[in-house]
C-alpha positions in Angstrom: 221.6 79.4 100.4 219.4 80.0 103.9 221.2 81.4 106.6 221.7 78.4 108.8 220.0 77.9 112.1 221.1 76.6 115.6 218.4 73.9 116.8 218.8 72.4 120.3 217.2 69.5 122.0 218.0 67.3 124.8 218.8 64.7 123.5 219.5 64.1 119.0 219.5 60.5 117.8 220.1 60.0 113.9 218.6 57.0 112.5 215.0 56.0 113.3 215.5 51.8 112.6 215.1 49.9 116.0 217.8 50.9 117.8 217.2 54.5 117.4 213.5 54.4 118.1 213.5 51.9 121.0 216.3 54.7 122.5 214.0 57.5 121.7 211.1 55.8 123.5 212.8 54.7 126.6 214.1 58.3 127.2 211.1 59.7 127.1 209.9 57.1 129.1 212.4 57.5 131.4 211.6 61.4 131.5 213.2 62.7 129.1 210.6 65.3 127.6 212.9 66.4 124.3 214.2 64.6 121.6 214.4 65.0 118.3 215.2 62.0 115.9 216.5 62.4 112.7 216.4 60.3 109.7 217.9 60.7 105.9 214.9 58.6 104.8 210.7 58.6 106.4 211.5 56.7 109.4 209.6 54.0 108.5 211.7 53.4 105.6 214.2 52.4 107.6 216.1 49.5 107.2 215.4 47.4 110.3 211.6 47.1 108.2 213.2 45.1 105.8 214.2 42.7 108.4 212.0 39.2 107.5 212.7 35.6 109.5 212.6 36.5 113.0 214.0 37.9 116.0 215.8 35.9 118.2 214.5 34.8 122.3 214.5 31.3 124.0 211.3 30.8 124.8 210.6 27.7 124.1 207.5 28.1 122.2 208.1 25.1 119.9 209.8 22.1 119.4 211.5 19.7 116.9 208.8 16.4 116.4 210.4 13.3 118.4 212.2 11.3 115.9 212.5 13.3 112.6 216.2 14.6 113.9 217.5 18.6 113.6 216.1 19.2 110.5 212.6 17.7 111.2 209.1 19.4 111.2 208.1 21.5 114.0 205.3 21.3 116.7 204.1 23.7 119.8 205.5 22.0 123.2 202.7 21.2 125.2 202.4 23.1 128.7 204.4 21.2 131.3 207.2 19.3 128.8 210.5 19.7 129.2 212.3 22.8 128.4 214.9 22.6 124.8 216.1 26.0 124.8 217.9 28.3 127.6 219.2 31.7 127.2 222.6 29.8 128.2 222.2 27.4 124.7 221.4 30.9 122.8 225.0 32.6 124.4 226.8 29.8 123.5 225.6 29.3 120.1 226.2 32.9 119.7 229.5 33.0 121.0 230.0 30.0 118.7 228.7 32.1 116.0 231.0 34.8 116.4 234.1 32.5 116.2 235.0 33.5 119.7 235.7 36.8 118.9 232.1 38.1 120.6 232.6 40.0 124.0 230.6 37.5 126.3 229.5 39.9 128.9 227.9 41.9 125.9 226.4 39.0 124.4 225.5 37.5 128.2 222.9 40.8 128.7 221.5 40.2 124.9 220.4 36.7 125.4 219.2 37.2 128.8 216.9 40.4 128.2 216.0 38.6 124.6 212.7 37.4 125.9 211.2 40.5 128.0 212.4 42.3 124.5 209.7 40.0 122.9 207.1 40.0 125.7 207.3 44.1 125.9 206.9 43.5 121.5 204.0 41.7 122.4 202.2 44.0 125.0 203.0 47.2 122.6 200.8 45.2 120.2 203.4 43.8 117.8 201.4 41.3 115.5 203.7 38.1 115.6 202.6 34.7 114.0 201.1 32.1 116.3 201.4 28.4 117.6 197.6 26.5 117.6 197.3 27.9 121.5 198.5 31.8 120.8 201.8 31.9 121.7 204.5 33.1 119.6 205.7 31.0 116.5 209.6 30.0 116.2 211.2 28.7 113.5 215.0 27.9 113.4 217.7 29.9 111.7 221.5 28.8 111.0 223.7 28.2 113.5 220.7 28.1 116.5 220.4 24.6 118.2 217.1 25.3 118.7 214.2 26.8 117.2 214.4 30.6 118.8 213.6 32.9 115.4 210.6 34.6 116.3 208.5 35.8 113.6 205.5 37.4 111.8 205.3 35.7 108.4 208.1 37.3 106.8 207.7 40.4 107.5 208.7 40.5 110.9 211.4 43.8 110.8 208.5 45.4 109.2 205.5 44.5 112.0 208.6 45.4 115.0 209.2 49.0 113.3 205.4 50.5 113.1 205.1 48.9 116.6 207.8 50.9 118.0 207.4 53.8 115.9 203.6 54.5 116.9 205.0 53.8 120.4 207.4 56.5 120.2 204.9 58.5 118.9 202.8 58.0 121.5 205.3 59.4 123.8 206.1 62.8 121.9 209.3 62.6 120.0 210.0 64.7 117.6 210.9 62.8 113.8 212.7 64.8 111.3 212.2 63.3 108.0 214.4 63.6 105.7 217.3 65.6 106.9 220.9 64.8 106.2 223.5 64.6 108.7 227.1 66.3 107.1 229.1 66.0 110.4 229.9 65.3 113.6 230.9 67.8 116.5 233.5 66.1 118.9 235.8 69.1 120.6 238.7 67.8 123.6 236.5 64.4 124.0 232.9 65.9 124.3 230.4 65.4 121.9 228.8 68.9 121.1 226.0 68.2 118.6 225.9 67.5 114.9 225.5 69.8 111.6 223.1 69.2 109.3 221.3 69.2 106.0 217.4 70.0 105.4 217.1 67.6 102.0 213.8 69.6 101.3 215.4 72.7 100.9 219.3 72.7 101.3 219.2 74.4 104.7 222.3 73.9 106.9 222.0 74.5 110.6 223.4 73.0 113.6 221.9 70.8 116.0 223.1 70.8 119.4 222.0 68.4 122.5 223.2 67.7 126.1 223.4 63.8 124.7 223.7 62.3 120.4 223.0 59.2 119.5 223.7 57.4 116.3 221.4 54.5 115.1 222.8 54.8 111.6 222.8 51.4 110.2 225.1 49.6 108.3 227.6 50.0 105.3 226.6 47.2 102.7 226.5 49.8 99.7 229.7 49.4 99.4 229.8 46.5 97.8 228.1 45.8 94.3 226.2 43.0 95.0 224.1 43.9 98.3 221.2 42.9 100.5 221.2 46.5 102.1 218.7 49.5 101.2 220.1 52.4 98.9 220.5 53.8 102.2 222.8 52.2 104.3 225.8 54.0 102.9 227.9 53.9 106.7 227.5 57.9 107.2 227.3 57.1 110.9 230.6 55.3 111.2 232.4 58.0 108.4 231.2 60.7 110.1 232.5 59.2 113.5 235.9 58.1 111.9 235.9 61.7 111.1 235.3 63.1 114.0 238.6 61.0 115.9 236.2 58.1 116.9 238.2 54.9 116.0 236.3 52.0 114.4 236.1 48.5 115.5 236.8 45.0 113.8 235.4 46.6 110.3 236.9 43.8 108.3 234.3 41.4 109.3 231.3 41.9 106.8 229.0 39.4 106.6 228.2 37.8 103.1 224.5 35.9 103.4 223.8 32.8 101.3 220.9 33.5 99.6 220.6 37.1 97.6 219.3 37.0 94.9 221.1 36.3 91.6 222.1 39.5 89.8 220.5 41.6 92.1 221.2 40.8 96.1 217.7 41.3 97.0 217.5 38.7 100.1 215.7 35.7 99.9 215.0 35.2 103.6 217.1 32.8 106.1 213.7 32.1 107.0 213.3 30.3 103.7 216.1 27.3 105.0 214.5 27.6 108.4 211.4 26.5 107.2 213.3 23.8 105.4 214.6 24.8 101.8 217.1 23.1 100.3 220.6 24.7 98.3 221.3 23.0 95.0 223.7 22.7 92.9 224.0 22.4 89.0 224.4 18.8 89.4 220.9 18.8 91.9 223.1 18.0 94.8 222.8 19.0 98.8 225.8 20.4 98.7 226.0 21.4 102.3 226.3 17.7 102.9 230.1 18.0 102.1 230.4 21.5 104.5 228.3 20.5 107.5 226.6 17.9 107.7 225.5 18.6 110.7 223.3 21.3 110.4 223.3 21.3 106.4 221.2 24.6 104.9 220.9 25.7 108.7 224.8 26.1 109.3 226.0 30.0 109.9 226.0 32.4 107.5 229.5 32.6 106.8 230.1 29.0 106.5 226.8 28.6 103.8 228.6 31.8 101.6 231.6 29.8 101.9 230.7 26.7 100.6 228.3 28.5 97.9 231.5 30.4 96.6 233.4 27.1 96.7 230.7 24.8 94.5 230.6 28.5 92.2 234.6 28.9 92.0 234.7 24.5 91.2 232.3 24.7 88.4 229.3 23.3 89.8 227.0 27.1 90.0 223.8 27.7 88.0 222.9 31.2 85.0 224.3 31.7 82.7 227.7 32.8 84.0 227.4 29.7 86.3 227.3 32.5 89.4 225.0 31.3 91.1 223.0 28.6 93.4 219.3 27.4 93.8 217.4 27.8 96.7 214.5 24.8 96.3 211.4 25.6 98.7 209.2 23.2 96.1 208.9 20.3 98.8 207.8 22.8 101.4 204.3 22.9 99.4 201.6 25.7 98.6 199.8 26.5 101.7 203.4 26.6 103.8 204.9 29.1 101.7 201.6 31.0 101.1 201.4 31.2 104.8 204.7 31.9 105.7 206.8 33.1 103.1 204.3 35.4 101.3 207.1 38.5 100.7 209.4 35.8 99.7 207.6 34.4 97.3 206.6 38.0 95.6 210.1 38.8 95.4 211.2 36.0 93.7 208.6 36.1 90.8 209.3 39.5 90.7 213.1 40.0 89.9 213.4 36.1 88.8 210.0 35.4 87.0 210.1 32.0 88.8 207.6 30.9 91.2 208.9 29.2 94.0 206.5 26.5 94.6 207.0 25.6 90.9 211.0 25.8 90.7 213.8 26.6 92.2 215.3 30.1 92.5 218.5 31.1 91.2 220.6 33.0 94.2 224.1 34.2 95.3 226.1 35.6 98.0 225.7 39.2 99.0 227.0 41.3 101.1 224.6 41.9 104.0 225.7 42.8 107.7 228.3 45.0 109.4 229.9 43.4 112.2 231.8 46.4 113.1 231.3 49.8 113.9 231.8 52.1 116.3 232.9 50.6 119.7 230.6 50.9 122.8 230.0 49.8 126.2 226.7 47.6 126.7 224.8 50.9 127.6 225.9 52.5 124.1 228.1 54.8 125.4 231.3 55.1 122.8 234.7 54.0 123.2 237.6 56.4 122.5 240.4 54.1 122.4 241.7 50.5 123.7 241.9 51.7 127.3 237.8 52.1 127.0 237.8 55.8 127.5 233.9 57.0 126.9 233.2 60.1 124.7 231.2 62.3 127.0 227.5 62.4 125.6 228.3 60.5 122.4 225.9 56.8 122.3 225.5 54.4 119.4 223.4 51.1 119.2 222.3 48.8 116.5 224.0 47.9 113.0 226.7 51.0 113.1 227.3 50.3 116.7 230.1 47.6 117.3 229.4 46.3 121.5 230.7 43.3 120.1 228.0 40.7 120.3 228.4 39.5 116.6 232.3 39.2 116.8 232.9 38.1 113.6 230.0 36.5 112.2 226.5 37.3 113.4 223.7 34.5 113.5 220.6 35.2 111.8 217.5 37.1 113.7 220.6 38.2 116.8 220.1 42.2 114.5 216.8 42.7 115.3 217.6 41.5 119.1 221.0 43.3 119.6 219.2 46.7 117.8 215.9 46.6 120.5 218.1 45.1 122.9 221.0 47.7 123.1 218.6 50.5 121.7 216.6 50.4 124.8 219.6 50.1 127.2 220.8 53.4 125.5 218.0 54.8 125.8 217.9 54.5 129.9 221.8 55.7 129.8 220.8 58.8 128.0 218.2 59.3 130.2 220.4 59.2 133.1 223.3 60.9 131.3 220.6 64.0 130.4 219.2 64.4 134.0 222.6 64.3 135.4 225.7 65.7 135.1 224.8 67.2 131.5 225.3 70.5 129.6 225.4 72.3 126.6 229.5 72.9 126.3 230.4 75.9 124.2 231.1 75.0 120.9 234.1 76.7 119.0 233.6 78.4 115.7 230.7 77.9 113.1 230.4 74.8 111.8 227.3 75.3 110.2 229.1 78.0 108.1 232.2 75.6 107.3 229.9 72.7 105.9 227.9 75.3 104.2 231.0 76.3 102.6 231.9 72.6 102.1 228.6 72.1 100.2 229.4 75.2 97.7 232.6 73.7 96.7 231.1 70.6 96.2 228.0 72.1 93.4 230.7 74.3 92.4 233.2 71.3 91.4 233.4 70.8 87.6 235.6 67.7 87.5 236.1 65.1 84.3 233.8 62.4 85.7 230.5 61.9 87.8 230.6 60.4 91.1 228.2 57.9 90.2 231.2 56.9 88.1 233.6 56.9 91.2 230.9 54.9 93.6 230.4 52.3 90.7 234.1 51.7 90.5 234.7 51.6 94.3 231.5 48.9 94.4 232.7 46.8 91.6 236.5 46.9 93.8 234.9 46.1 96.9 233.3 43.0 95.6 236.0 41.4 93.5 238.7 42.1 95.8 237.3 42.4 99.7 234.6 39.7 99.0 233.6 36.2 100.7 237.5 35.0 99.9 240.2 37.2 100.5 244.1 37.3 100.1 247.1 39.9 100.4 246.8 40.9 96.4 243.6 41.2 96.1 243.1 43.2 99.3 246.5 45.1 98.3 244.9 46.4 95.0 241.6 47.3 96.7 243.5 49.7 99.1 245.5 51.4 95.8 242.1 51.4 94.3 240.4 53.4 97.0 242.9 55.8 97.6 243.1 56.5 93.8 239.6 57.1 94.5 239.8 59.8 97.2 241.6 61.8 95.2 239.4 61.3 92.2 236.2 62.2 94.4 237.6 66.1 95.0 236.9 66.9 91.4 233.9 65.0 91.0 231.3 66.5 88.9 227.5 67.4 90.4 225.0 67.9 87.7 222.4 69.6 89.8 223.3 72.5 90.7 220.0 73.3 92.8 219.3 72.8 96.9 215.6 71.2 96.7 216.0 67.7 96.8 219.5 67.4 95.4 220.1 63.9 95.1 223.0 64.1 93.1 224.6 66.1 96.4 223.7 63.5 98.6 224.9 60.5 96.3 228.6 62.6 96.4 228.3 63.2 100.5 227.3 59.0 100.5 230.2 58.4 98.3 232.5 60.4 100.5 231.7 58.3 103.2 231.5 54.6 101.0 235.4 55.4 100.4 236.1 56.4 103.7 235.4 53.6 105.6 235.8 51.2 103.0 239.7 51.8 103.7 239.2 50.8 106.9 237.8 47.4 106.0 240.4 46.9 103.7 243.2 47.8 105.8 242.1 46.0 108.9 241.6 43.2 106.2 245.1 42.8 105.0 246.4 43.6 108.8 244.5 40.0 110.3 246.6 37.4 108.6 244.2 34.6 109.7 240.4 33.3 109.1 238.4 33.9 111.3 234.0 33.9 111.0 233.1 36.1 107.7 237.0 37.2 107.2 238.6 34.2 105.7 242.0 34.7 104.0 243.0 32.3 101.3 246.7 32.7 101.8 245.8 32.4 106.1 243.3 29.5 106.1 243.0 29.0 109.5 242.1 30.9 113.2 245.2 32.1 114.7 243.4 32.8 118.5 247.6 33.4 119.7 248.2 36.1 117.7 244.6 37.8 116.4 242.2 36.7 119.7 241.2 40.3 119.5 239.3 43.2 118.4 240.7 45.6 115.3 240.5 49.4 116.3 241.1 52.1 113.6 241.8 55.7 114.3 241.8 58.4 111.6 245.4 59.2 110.7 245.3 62.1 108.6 245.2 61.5 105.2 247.6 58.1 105.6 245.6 55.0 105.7 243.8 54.0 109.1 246.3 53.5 112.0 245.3 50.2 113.6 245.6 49.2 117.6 243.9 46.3 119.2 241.4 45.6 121.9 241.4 42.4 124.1 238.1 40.2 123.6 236.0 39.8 127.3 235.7 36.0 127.1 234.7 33.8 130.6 237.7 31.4 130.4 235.8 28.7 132.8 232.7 28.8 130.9 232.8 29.6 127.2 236.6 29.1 126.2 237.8 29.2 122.4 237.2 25.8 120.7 237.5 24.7 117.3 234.2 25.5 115.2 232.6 23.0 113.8 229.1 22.3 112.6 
């Protein structure tokens, strides 16, 4: 193996979505003239591309027709009419949302910078859809009382990343594509750098920086069923868990309606915020009995819900009576040529049905991490309850945890919260690095310990495949930590894992070679899969309540007396997590818990 390396920068950031690009601009914007930005995957693979309805901003670009009600047809608002969104309606609908458990000074800053987020977009060149006059088109998305989802087609994550990445670009940071990260250095509260793994070769050396950021994404691999990219294992959060970095409220994963059947691929919220309908076997509108308010266009969480509960009664669709149909044949030709163009080609692709001719079969999936690591509003990471900050440690988007989501995000708040919080970190680090930063000694050679870590590991000749392990833990995951939960299921889930931790030290590698050693990586992923998945499960059986995406069969209702707070998770050796909790910021006089209806 090559002798490892020592490679310093000012500032590291690993993940190259949104969050980690808009922080790698800003700081060079800001002056910082070194960064390096790492990703496991070609940046522009990253996940925040596959982003499709919309990112959220009130500006007020469009309205509902007079007289056709919520869930009417949409026109542009004429210059000089009165005003039907605020970026106070968009906090309280997101605070709503969250099921109260949302830190309202976190979400507060989101809504209010939401707009310039979209303007600055816009000036960098980002090509959104237009209204007649050449503003930017809206559409709604669930749990929005207005129309706020900004979008290009359906391919808006897609347009956002290649404008930010040519951006960044522009301003001379340095991208490392495909390099993995095997750990994070954290010595006496200071974060030192991070160790890591050239995929092209097998080279180990060690990065160190004044300042590291993780931009990581999210952890929906772990389940079987799964709207997230063959990438978004949660090595970020692992490798902070690791470290001695607790996690925060990881029990709340979000589960979104409409994946497609059998294979989780998502069929966009942009689909019901254009107006499709969810259908049952007996060609019902279901949603009817769930909210009749908003119908389709209710939260996530509340739309997996009642999906699971028309499934689990007998009234689902294929031929295990799994699933659901999502109808977009009323919306016509031209509407879903024009604006659901991905959607559409998805569809006939892993269904073989068209969606302007019939309806498409669809399921729950598991989609969004609510949780993560914990972190002020300028990404700077929490060490404990108390809010202690890890010196030169930042994190911002999807594996980032600040908490504007609480426990159930709304749809097109990601791609917000990820430029949103990205940026902010990025004029933190900026600040941080022309400060009172330095390169602290580091103890030992960790380069040498993972490389020693990576022999054992194509050394290992176990009875069974990892792949074996990582189907097993998925297939757990999904039965037993799913859209309905209770104390048995969630109990055999934790046995399961920890069965599995043991299992994965003798797990056998088939490639024994360093050049693009995928079979490595899928063992370092699964490492980390099992690793935090033990968290969600533990924090799981610990809320005895429902609350947003965590709803507990056996605890049916919000308990705000006992579990108005946030779940943090510190690394206990080998034992399962040990769990403390955070209070929730809430502005008693303005925003105070209320039932949630819709």
């Amino acid at each position: 193996m090559t002798e490892p390396e020592t490679i310093t920068h000012d500032v590291i950031i690993v993940g190259a979505g949104l969050a980690g690009t808009w922080a790698a601009m800003t700081a060079a914007q800001n002056g910082v003239k070194d960064i390096g930005v790492l990703s496991k995957i070609h940046p522009l693979r990253s996940h925040s591309g596959a982003a499709q309805g919309g990112i959220a901003a009130a500006l007020n670009n469009v309205r509902p027709v007079e007289g056709t009600g919520p869930r009417g047809p949409l026109e542009q608002i004429p210059l000089g009419d009165e005003l039907v969104d605020s970026w106070e309606l968009h906090m309280f609908d997101t605070i709503k949302g969250s099921d109260w458990l949302g830190d309202q000074d976190a979400i507060e800053i989101m809504v209010k910078e939401a707009p310039n987020i979209l303007y600055a977009y816009e000036h960098m060149g980002c090509v959104f859809s237009r209204t007649p006059d050449g503003r930017i088109a809206q559409r709604r998305f669930g749990g929005h009382s207005a129309p706020r989802a900004n979008y290009a087609a359906d391919w808006t994550g897609h347009v956002l990343l290649h404008t930010i990445h040519e951006q960044a670009l522009r301003h001379g940071v340095n991208f490392y594509s495909e390099w993995y990260v095997l750990e994070l250095l954290i010595e006496e509260n200071i974060c030192q750098g991070i160790v890591v793994m050239n995929v092209l070769d097998g080279s180990i050396h060690t990065m160190r920086a004044k300042a590291v950021m993780f931009a990581t994404g999210g952890y929906g691999r772990a389940f079987k069923i799964t709207s997230n990219a063959f990438a978004n294992t949660g090595d970020g959060v692992a490798m902070a868990y690791r470290a001695g970095v607790p996690l925060m409220d990881m029990e709340f994963v979000q589960f979104h309606p409409t994946g497609i059947y059998g294979h989780g691929i998502l069929m966009s919220e942009a689909c019901r915020g254009e107006g499709g309908y969810l259908i049952n076997s007996n060609e019902e509108r279901f949603m009817e009995r769930y909210a009749p308010d908003k119908m389709e266009l209710a939260p996530r969480d509340l739309v997996s819900r009642s999906e699971q509960t028309e499934i689990d009664e007998g009234r689902g669709v294929g031929l295990d009576k799994q699933g659901i149909y999502l109808d977009l044949r009323h919306l016509g030709r031209e509407k879903i040529l024009s604006r659901l163009p991905q959607v559409r080609e998805i569809a006939m692709d892993f269904t073989g049905r068209d969606p302007i001719e019939e309806p498409v079969p669809i399921q729950p999936t598991a989609h969004y991490s609510m949780g993560g690591i914990p972190t002020t509003a300028d990404g700077q990471v929490i060490a404990d309850a108390e809010g202690t900050l890890v010196t030169g440690f930042f994190a911002a988007g999807e594996v980032s945890c600040v908490s504007v989501h609480g426990a159930n995000r709304l749809g097109s708040n990601s791609l917000l919260e990820a430029s949103v919080f990205g940026q902010r970190a990025g004029v933190a680090i900026a600040e941080f690095v022309q400060g009172r930063a330095e390169l602290y000694p580091l103890a030992g050679n960790p380069a040498e310990r993972n490389k020693q870590r990576i022999q054992e590991h194509l050394e290992s000749d176990g009875p069974e495949l990892v792949d074996q392990i990582s189907e097993e833990l998925k297939e757990t995951m999904t039965q037993n930590c799913g859209v309905f939960r209770d104390e048995t299921k969630l109990e055999r889930a934790l046995n399961v894992i920890q069965a599995l931790k043991e299992r994965l030290h003798s797990a056998r590698i088939m490639d024994k070679s360093l050049r693009f050693n995928t079979d490595l990586l899928a063992n370092l992923e699964t490492e980390n899969l099992v690793s935090f998945s033990e968290v969600i499960v533990s924090g799981a059986i610990a809320r005895t309540e429902s609350r947003g995406a965590h709803s507990r069969t056996d605890y049916r209702e919000r308990d705000d007396e006992n579990w108005l707070m946030h779940t943090m998770a510190h690394k206990d050796g080998d034992d399962v997590p040990k769990l403390s909790y955070k209070s929730v910021n809430i502005d008693w006089d303005r925003f105070p818990p209320q039932k949630r209806q819709y």
